[in-house]
Residue, then its C-alpha position, 0 to 999 in steps of 0.5 A: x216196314x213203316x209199322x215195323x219201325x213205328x213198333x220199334x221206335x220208342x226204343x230207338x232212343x235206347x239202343x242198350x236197352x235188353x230189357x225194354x226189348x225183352x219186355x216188348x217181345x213178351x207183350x208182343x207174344x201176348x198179342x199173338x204177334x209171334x213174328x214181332x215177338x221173334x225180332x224183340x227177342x233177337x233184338x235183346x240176344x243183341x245186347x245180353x246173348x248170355x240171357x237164358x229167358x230170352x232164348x227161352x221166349x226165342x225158341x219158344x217163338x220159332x217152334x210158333x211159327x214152325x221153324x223147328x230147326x231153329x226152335x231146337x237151336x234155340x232151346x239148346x243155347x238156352x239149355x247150355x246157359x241153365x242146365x237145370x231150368x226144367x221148361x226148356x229141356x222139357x219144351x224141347x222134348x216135346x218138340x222133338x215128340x210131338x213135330x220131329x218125331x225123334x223119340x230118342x231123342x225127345x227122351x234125352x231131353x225129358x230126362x234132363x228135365x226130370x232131373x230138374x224136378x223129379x216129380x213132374x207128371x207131364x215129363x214122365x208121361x210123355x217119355x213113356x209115350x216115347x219108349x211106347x213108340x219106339x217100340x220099348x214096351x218094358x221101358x215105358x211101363x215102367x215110366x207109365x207106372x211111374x206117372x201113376x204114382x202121381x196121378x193114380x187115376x189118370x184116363x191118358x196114363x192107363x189108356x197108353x198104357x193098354x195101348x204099350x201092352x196091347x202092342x207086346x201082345x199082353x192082352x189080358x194086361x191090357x183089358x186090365x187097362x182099359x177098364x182102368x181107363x174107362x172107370x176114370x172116363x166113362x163115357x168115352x169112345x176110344x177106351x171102349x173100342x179098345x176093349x172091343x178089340x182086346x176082346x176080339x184078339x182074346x175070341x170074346x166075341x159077346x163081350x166084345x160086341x157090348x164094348x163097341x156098342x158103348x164106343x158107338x154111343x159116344x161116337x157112332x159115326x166111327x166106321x171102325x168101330x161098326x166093322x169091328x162090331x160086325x165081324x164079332x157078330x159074324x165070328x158067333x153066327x149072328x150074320x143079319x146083325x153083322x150085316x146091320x152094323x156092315x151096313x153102317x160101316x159101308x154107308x159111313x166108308x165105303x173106300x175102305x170097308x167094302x173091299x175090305x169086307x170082301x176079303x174078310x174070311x168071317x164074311x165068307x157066309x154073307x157074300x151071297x146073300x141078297x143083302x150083300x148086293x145091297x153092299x155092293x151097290x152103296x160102293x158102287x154108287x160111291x164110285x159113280 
């Protein structure tokens, strides 16, 4: 409390002073003093409650220090006092996204914000990340498309938008996107696996095996990916190579792809081979 009064002291002598307080919670949010920050901001709402930046800076530090009711309540208040500031509607929308997970909601908010700048990339995205996760696959193609017009190589936007038409079983569509993705970043791990496993639900199992091969370069401590690559090598016959990369999976997880390799129907052949015991015994000496 002493050095929370030493902090304040200088202003002490000007008790009207909204923006000495306002100025004292921007070098204090600098700092990384996000709880100091909070109290110059509540200070300056005393004497100015009609000031849209310091509710602004307000919510901005609640949402910080993971009070996200009171971060909504603040981004609102500020909302009501400049219905046409982009960042507020904009930062609220991710809140409601990214920490609360109420995507309806999250897009309300991104609208808004598109009404204050039309054009803006980041607003468009994320709401059609939130449509994608709300399950509304033609609404968010249609905001994908849209960010597109502003970025027509962006990795993000093309790789969720083979995830949104993965999901709505268009998956012709959807390797379409991945390689899209994968021309705008080609060394990266998840657009090769999601190729992979495109090509898997589409029976293309050779090209499939390729793609997670490439997703295995980038990371190839990812046991997903080795068991997915395994089952392709099985579903065309390859069973000693399906149990070379089974084997990589089993060592890197064997909680997870040693049971789920013993219910796996493609792996029926292998279950009585010598190098199944093999298998068994990493899961085992996982346990002991």
């Amino acid at each position: 409390m002493a050095a929370e009064r030493t902090m304040y002291r200088p202003l002490e002598c000007r008790p009207d002073s909204y923006q000495g307080w306002y100025q004292q919670g921007n070098i204090r949010w600098q700092a990384g003093n996000i709880d100091e920050a909070l109290l110059c901001y509540n200070r300056a709402l005393e004497y100015h409650p009609s000031d849209y930046w310091a509710w602004y800076r307000q919510a901005m530090a609640y949402e910080k220090l993971g009070c996200s009711d009171q971060a909504i309540a603040s981004y609102a208040q500020a909302c009501l006092l400049s219905p046409a500031n982009y960042w507020s509607w904009y930062d609220q929308g991710c809140l409601y996204m990214e920490q609360l997970e109420l995507y309806s909601q999250a897009i309300a908010c991104f609208e808004k914000a598109l009404e204050a700048h039309a054009d803006d990339y980041w607003a468009t995205y994320r709401m059609a990340e939130c449509w994608r996760k709300l399950g509304r696959y033609a609404q968010a193609i249609k905001a994908y498309d849209r960010s597109l017009e502003f970025r027509p190589n962006d990795y993000w936007c093309w790789y969720r938008r083979g995830d949104a038409l993965q999901a709505w079983d268009r998956l012709d569509e959807a390797l379409d996107n991945y390689d899209r993705a994968i021309d705008a970043k080609p060394i990266d791990f998840w657009a090769w696996y999601q190729r992979g496993k495109t090509l898997k639900s589409l029976g293309r199992y050779t090209e499939a095996i390729a793609a997670f091969r490439s997703a295995l370069v980038d990371n190839p401590d990812d046991s997903e990916a080795w068991y997915e690559q395994a089952c392709c090598y099985a579903k065309i016959g390859d069973y000693e190579a399906a149990l070379s990369g089974l084997s990589e999976a089993v060592l890197l997880d064997p909680e997870i792809c040693f049971p789920q390799a013993e219910d796996e129907p493609c792996f029926a052949p292998m279950w009585t081979m010598d190098r199944w015991a093999t298998l068994n015994q990493i899961y085992d000496n996982h346990h002991s």
